[in-house]
PADOSE-930903 format. One record per residue (C-alpha): x, z, y. Coordinates in steps of 0.05 Angstrom, whole numbers, plus 5000, padded with zeros to 4 digits. Each point is the difference from the previous one (the first is absolute). Layout:
// PADOSE-930903
XZY
...
END
This chain:
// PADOSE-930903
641917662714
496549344979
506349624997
503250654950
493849824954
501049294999
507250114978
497550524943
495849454974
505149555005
505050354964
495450364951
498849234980
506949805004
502050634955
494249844950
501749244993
508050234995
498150374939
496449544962
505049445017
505950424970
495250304936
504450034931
496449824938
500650604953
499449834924
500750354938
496450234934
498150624978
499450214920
499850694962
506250344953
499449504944
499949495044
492749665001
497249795070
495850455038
494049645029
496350305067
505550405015
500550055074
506749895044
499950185073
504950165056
498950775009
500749885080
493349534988
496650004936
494649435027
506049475003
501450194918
496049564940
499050104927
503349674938
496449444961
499349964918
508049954997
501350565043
502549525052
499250215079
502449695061
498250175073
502449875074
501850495045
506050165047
503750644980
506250265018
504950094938
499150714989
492650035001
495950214939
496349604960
494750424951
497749694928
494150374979
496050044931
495150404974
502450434940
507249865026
505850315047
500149755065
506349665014
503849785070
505349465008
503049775071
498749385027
506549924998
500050184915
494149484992
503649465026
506650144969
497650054930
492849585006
501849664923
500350764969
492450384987
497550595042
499150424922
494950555021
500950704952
493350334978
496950605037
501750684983
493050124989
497049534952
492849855031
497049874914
503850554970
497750595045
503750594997
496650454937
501050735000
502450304936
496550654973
502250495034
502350654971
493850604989
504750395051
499949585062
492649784989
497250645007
496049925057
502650655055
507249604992
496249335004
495450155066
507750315027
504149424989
494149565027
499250425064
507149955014
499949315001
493449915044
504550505044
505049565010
494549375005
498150385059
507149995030
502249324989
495649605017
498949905071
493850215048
501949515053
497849305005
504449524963
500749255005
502449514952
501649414993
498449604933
500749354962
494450054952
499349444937
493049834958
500449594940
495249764956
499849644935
496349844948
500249794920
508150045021
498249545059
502350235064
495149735052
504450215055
502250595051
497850305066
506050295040
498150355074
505350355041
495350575027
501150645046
496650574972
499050705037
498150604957
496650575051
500350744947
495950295055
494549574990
497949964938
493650204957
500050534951
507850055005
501449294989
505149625048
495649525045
504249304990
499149405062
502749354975
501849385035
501449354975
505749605043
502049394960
496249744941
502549464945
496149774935
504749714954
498149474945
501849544937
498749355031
496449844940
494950625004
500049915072
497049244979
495450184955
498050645046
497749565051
496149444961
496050624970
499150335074
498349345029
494349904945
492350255017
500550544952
500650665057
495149645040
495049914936
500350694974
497950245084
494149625008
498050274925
502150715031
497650005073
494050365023
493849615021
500349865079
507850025001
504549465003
504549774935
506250205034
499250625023
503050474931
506349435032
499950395060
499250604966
505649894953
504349815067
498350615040
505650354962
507149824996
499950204928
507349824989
502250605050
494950424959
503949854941
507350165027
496850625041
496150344931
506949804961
503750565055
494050475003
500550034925
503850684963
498850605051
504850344964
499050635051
492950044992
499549834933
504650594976
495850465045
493749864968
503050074927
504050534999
495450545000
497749904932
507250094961
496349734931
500549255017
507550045009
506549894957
507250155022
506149674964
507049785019
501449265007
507750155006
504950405032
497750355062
492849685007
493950294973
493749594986
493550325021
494649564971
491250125017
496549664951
491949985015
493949554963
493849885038
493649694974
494549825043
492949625001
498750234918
507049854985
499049275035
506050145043
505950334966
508050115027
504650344973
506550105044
507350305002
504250265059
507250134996
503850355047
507249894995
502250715032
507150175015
500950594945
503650425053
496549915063
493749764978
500449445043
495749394975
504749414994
495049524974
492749914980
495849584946
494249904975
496749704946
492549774995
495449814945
492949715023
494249794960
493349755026
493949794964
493749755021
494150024963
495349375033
506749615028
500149805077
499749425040
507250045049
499149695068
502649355031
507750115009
499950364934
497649374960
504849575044
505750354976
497350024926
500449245013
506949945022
501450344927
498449364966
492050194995
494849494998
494849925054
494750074935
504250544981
499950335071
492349994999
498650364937
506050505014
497050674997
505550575004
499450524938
506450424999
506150085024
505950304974
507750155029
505650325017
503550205067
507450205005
501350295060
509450255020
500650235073
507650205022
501850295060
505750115052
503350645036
500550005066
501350565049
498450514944
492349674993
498249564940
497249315024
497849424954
504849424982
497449584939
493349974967
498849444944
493249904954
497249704944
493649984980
497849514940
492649964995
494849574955
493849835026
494249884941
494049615016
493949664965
500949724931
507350394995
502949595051
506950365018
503749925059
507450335001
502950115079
506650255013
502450315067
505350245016
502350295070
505750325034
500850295072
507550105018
501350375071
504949595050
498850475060
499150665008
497950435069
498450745003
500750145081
494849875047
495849634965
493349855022
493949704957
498449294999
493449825046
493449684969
502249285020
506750124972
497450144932
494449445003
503349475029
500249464936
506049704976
501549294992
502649814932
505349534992
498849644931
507049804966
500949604939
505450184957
502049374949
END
C-alpha cells in the first residue's frame, strides 16, 4: 500500500509539472460593437475560471494555461453578452478583437411600464393575473437544495478612475427549506480569489497603505486600556471580500419579494414590453427616521404573457440619506476615503452628512428539468458620499455573478469550516 502512495505522489507531481511545461500562452483583446477596448473584462477557461485574467486599459489579455483545442474560453463584462471562443478560435485569429454585444437588459435604462389601460388595472383582474403568476413561482422554482457554481466580478472606480477588480470563483448552496420568513437561506464559499490592478493605482495604493494614517486614526479611536491595533483585528475578523460577493447573490428575492407585495394590487402597473411578454412592475417609497432615510424603488417582472412564467427580473433603487450632526466613520472607512485621493487633514475633519444613490439590480435565469434556476445577475449602483464643508465623493461599482456550474441532486449544505475558511487573494497587475 505504501509503495501505491509513493507512486500517486509521484505521478500526481509528474502530471502537475507535465502541464505547466506544455502551458500555451493565450492572448487576445476584447472591445464593445463600435469597437473601443473594454477594460476589466474578464477571460477564463470555463473548465477553470482561476487560471483566466482580466484586460488592461487597451483591452489587451494574455494568460497561460494548457487546453485542449475545443475547450471554451468565456470573456465576461458587466453590461455586456457573454461570449465563448475555442482555444482553438483564440489562437487562430489572436490579431482580430473578441467585440462583446450589449445585454438585452440595459442595467441604466430599466425596463418602465407604460400606463396601462383603466381595464386591466382594475384591481379583481390585477390581484388575478398576479396570483397566477405567484402560482407558477410556486412551481418552478425548486424546494430542493441547489448548488452552484459561480464566477463573481466587483469593480470599483472612482471620478472615471477604475481602482481595480475583485474576481472569486465561489461555490454557493442555496437550502429553500431553511430560510427565515420565506427567504432562501444562501451558504457561500470562496475557492480562488484574485484582486486585479492598474499598476499605477496599485503604486500609489500601497505608498498610501504603507503610510501611518490607519494606524493614527486607531490610537485617536481606541478605547482607554486597549491596545491601538485591536479595531485591526477587528476589521480582520471578517473576510469582508466574501461578504461582498455573498450579499451581491443574496440580493433580489424575487420569490419573496412578490409575496409580500402582491397583496396590495394599488402599488402595481402592468404593460407589454413586446410581443408575448408582459411587464408587471411594484413600485413602493419608504421614508423613515423624519424623512432622514428615504427609497424609492421599482420591480419588474418580465412574465411570459402566456404562461406567466417570469423570464427575468429588475430592479431599480433610489436612496437618499441625510444626517443632521454628520458622523465620524471608523478606521477602514477613512482608509478607503484615502485611497480616493483624500488628504490625511482631510480624513480627520471628514464627518459624513448624506448620502445619495442609485442601485440597478437584472437577474436572468435558466430552465432546467422544468424548474427555473438562476444564470446571470449584474449591478450597478453609483453613489455620492457628502461630507463636511461639501466635500463629495462619487464611487462606482459595478458587479456581475455569472453561473459556470449548476447541481440540483443530492446536494448537501456546506459545513461551518467550509464557509469560514478565508481565501487567499492572489493580487495581479494588469499594464
Amino acid at each position: 500500500m505504501e509503495i501505491y502512495k509513493r507512486l500517486l505522489i509521484i505521478f500526481s507531481l509528474f502530471t502537475f509539472h507535465f502541464s505547466l511545461c506544455c502551458a500555451t500562452t493565450y492572448a487576445g483583446r476584447v472591445v464593445d460593437e463600435q469597437g473601443s477596448p473594454i477594460a476589466y473584462a474578464t477571460v477564463y477557461p470555463e473548465i477553470a475560471p482561476e487560471w483566466g485574467t482580466a484586460t488592461n486599459a487597451d483591452g489587451h489579455f494574455a494568460f497561460d494555461a494548457n487546453l485542449t483545442p475545443e475547450m471554451k474560453i468565456i470573456v465576461s463584462f458587466i453590461g455586456y453578452e457573454k461570449a465563448s471562443v475555442t482555444a482553438e478560435q483564440l489562437i487562430a485569429n489572436s490579431q482580430e478583437p473578441i467585440a462583446l454585444k450589449e445585454q438585452p437588459i440595459a442595467l441604466q435604462e430599466t425596463v418602465i411600464a407604460a400606463k396601462a389601460s383603466k381595464q386591466r388595472n382594475k384591481r379583481k383582474q390585477m390581484a388575478s393575473l398576479l396570483h397566477a403568476v405567484y402560482v407558477k413561482l410556486e412551481e418552478e422554482f425548486p424546494a430542493n437544495n441547489t448548488r452552484y457554481q459561480i464566477v463573481s466580478d466587483v469593480r470599483m472606480q472612482s471620478n472615471n478612475s477604475t481602482w481595480g477588480m475583485e474576481q472569486m470563483i465561489a461555490n454557493v448552496v442555496v437550502l429553500p427549506e431553511r430560510g427565515y420568513q420565506g427567504r432562501d437561506s444562501v451558504q457561500f464559499q470562496g475557492r480562488y480569489c484574485k484582486r486585479f490592478f492598474d499598476a499605477r493605482k496599485r503604486a500609489e495604493a500601497d505608498s498610501i497603505l504603507a503610510s501611518n494614517t490607519l494606524e493614527h486614526i486607531e490610537q485617536k479611536s481606541a478605547p482607554k486600556g486597549k491596545p491601538a491595533n485591536m479595531l485591526r483585528r477587528a476589521v480582520n475578523a471578517v473576510d469582508s471580500g466574501v461578504v461582498v460577493h455573498a450579499a451581491l447573490f443574496g440580493l433580489g428575492n424575487m420569490r419573496y419579494d412578490f409575496e409580500q407585495a402582491m397583496t396590495d394590487t394599488r402599488h402595481w402597473t402592468v404593460s407589454n414590453e413586446s410581443e408575448g411578454e408582459t411587464v408587471l412592475t411594484h413600485t413602493q417609497k419608504v421614508s423613515r427616521y423624519l424623512g432622514c432615510f428615504q427609497m424609492t424603488f421599482q420591480r419588474h417582472y418580465i412574465v411570459d404573457s402566456y404562461t406567466y412564467s417570469v423570464r427575468r427580473f429588475s430592479e431599480h433603487a433610489e436612496v437618499k440619506v441625510t444626517i443632521p450632526f454628520g458622523i465620524k466613520l471608523n478606521a477602514e472607512q477613512m482608509q478607503l476615503l484615502n485611497l480616493l485621493n483624500m488628504s490625511e487633514q482631510q480624513i480627520n475633519k471628514f464627518r459624513l452628512k448624506r448620502l445619495h444613490g442609485s442601485v440597478d439590480l437584472n437577474t436572468i435565469y435558466q430552465r432546467e428539468n422544468g424548474q427555473v434556476y438562476l444564470l446571470e445577475k449584474n449591478m450597478i449602483c453609483n453613489t455620492h458620499i457628502v461630507g463636511s464643508k461639501n466635500t463629495e465623493i462619487p464611487l462606482l461599482i459595478q458587479a456581475t455573478q455569472r453561473v459556470t456550474g449548476l447541481e440540483t441532486t443530492n446536494v448537501r449544505p456546506l459545513t461551518r469550516s467550509q464557509i469560514t475558511r478565508r481565501l487567499h487573494r492572489e493580487i495581479v497587475e494588469i499594464y
